[in-house]
N, C-alpha and C positions, 0 to 999 in steps of 0.2 A: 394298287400301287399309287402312291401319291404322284401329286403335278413334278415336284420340286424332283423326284426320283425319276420320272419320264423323263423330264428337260434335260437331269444330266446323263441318260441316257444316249442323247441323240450325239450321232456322231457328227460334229461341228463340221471338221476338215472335209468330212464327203458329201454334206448340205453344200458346201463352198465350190466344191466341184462343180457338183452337178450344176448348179444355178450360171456359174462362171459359164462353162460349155451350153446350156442351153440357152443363153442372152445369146451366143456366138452364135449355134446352128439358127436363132431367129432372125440375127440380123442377115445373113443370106438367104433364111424362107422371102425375107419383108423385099428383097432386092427382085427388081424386076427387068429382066433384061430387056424387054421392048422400049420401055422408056426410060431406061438407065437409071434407075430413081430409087428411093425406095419408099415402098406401099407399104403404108402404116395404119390402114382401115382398119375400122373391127371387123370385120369378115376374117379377113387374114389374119386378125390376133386371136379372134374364136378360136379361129381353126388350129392354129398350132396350138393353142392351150386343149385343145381334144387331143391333139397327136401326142402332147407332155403327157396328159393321164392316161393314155392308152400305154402310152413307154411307161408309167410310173408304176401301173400295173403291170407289166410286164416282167419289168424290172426288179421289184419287191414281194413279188406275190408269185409269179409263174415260175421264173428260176430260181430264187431258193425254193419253192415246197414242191416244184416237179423235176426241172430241168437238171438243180445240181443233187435232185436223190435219184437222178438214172430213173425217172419215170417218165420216159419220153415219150410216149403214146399219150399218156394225159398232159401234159404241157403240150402235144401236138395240135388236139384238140381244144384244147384251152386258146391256144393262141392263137387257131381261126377265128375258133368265138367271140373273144374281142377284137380283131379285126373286122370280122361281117358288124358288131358295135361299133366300131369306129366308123366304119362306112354308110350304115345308116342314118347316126347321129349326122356326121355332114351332109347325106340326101335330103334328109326327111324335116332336119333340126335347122338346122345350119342357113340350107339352101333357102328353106321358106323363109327363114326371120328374115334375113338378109336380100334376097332377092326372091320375094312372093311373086311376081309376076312373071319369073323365068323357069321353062319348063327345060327340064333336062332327062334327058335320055335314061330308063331303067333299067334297059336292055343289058345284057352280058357285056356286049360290047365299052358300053358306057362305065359298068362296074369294074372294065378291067384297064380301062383309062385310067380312071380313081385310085385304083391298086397302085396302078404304077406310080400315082404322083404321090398317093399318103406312105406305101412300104419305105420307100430310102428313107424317106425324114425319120419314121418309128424307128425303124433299126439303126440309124445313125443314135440317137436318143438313147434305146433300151441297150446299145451297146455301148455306152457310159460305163454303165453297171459292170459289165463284164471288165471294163480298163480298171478301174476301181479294184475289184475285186482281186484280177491278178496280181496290182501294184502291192494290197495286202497281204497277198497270198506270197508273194514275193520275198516279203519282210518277213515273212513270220518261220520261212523258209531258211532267208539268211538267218536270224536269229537263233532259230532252231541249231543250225550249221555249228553257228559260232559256240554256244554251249555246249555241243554234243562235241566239238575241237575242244574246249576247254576242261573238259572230264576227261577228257583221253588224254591232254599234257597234263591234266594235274594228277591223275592214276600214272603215267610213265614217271613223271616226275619221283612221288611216290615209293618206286621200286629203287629208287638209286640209295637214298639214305639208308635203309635197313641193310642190303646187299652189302656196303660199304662200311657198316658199323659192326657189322659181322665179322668180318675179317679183320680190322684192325681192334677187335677186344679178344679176336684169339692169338692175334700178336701180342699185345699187350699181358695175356692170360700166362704167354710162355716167358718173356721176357719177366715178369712177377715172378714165374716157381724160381728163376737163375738168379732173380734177386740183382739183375743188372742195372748197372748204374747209368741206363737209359731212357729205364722206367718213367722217374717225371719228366725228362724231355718229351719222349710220345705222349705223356697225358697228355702235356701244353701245346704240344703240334694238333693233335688229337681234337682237343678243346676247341680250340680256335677253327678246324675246319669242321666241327661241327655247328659252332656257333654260327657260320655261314650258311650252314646248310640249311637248320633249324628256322634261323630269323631273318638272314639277311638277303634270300632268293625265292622272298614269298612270292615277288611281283612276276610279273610273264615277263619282262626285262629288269636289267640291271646292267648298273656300270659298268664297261667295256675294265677298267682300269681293278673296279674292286673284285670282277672276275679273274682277273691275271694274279690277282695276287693270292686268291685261292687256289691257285695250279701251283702256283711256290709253295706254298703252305703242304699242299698235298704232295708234291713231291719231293720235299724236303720229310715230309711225316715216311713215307717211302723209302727214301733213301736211308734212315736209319736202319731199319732192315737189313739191306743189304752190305753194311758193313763195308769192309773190304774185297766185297770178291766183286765189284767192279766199279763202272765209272760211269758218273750220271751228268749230264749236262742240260740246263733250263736255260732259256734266253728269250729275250722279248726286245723288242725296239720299235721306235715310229707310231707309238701307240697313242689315239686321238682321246684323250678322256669325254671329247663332247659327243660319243656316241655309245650305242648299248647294245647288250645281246641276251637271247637266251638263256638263263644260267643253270648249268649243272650239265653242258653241253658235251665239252674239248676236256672236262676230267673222267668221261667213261674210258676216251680214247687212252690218256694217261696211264690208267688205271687198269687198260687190258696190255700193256707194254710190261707194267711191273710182276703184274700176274703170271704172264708168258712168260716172260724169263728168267724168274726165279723155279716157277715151277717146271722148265726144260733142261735147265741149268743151274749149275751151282758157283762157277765161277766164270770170269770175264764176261760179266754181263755189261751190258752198252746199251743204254738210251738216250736218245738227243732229242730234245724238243727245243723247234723255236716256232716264234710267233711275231711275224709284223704285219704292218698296216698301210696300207697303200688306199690315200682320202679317206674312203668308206669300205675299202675291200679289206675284209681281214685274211690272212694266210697261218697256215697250221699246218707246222709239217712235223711229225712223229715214227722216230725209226728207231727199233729194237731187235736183237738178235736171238738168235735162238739154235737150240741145238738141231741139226736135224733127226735123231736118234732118239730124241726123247722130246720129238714135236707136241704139244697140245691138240687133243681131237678140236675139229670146231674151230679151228683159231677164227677164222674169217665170220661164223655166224653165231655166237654167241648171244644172248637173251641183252645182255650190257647194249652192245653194235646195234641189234634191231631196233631195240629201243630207240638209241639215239638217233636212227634212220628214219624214224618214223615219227621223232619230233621234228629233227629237219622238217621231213617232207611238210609239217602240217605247217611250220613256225617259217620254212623259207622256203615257200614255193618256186621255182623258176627263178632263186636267189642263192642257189649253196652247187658246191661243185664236191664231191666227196669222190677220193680213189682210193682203194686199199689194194696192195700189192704183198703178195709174198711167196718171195723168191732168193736164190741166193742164201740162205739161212737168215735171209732179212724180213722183217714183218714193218711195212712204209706206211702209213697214211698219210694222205693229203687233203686237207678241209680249205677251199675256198668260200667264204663266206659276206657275204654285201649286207650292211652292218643297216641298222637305223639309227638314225638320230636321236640326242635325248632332246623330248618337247621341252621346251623354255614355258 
């Protein structure tokens, strides 16, 4: 491997770490509390630079190739090992260069003085590595998260288009054989709320404003369907355009009200939908009838609902208030929802 391919190898950011915290732990080795000062001798700067290569080994060497493969009997032993090195090297190395003429104790006693004053510093050091390494571990984690959320809204996503174009080309397929002169009105309602769907809800938000007016679109595509056998009402007010949501959210809900009540019923069908906005909280309230005699299995758990519970859940954590209620021959939902902002 060449120089040029080592160098960019090295990881910058965690060279900068380390170096940053171990200037810190020296400047406290170098501090002396008897005479308040700080001892800046080569004795003392040897010594902690044994105590860095001992951490360096440690650090790079022990726990990646024993510690973090679950080989902890050999990093046990390993890790005496350079410590009886590190303690040597200060006895035998250190001691003489520095004070030849001072005799120090080799007894257990004396060795286990040394322990005490060399282990904090080493494992304050070698546990660098380990902060590092979770802070990595950390991100690679989130990151992870964040993809693995982003397959899963872009797969839920995914299911709504097909579902949805399914059944309005079998509307369309019947309204063709009758030869009805509704036909290219639903193509162009049609068009247009596919053209939304296809190009303009690629992004993980969109306009709070160009979403409303795909719930028009769609329920107006909707309501030609159902002709005269009932009455359909859409409303919207207070709506903030400098904020964003979701898209393809608040149309499963739509979309399971038109489904229920054509299919329970054939006449005096009744959906209300409104929609306002209070600052950043958006409100969603949808209420459709139905017969009880020829109720829909499933109303409340449908593949459409999970779905969109479980974009919620990923897209507004601790941000959405959802109730579904049904009772009375009434089918209610209610979506509270605290919007974001569109970034400038």
């Amino acid at each position: 491997m060449s120089r040029a391919k080592t160098f960019n190898k090295i990881n910058w950011k965690e060279l900068l770490f380390q170096i940053f915290l171990h200037l810190l732990v020296f400047v406290f080795y170098a501090y002396n509390g008897k005479t308040r000062a700080f001892d800046f001798e080569p004795y003392r700067i040897f010594s902690f630079i044994n105590y860095a290569l001992t951490a360096l080994v440690i650090s790079y060497v022990l726990i990646p190739v024993f510690f973090y493969k679950k080989k902890y009997l050999m990093f046990t032993a390993s890790l005496i090992l350079v410590i009886v090195v590190v303690i040597l090297t200060e006895e035998y190395f250190l001691e003489k260069v520095f004070f030849p003429n001072t005799k120090r104790s080799s007894t257990f006693p004396g060795w286990f003085y040394m322990l005490a004053d060399i282990l904090p510093i080493i494992t304050i050091l070698s546990g660098f590595k380990f902060t590092w390494d979770a802070i990595v571990k950390q991100r690679q984690v989130e990151k992870l998260t964040s993809h693995i959320q982003e397959s899963e809204l872009q797969f839920l996503k995914s299911q709504i288009n097909p579902h949805f174009l399914f059944n309005n080309l079998n509307n369309l397929y019947s309204y063709a054989i009758e030869s009805s002169p509704k036909t290219p009105v639903i193509i162009l309602e049609l068009s247009s709320v596919l053209r939304y769907m296809l190009y303009e809800c690629k992004a993980r938000f969109v306009s709070i404003i160009k979403e409303i007016e795909h719930l028009k679109n769609f329920t107006q595509l909707n309501e030609l369907q159902i002709e005269e056998r009932g009455l359909i009402n859409f409303s919207s007010e207070g709506i903030n355009g400098q904020y964003e949501i979701a898209p393809l959210i608040l149309v499963v809900f739509i979309e399971n009200a038109f489904k229920h009540s054509q299919s329970a019923q054939s006449e005096d069908i009744k959906i209300d939908i409104t929609i306002s906005m209070e600052v950043d909280t958006l409100k969603f309230h949808c209420r459709n009838n139905f017969m009880p005699f020829n109720k829909p299995d499933n109303l409340t758990h449908g593949i459409g609902l999970k779905n969109v519970k479980k974009r919620l859940d990923l897209l507004y954590p601790d941000a959405h208030e959802l109730s579904i209620n049904d009772s009375d021959n009434i089918y209610d939902i209610k979506l509270t929802l605290k919007l974001h902002k569109i970034a400038e």
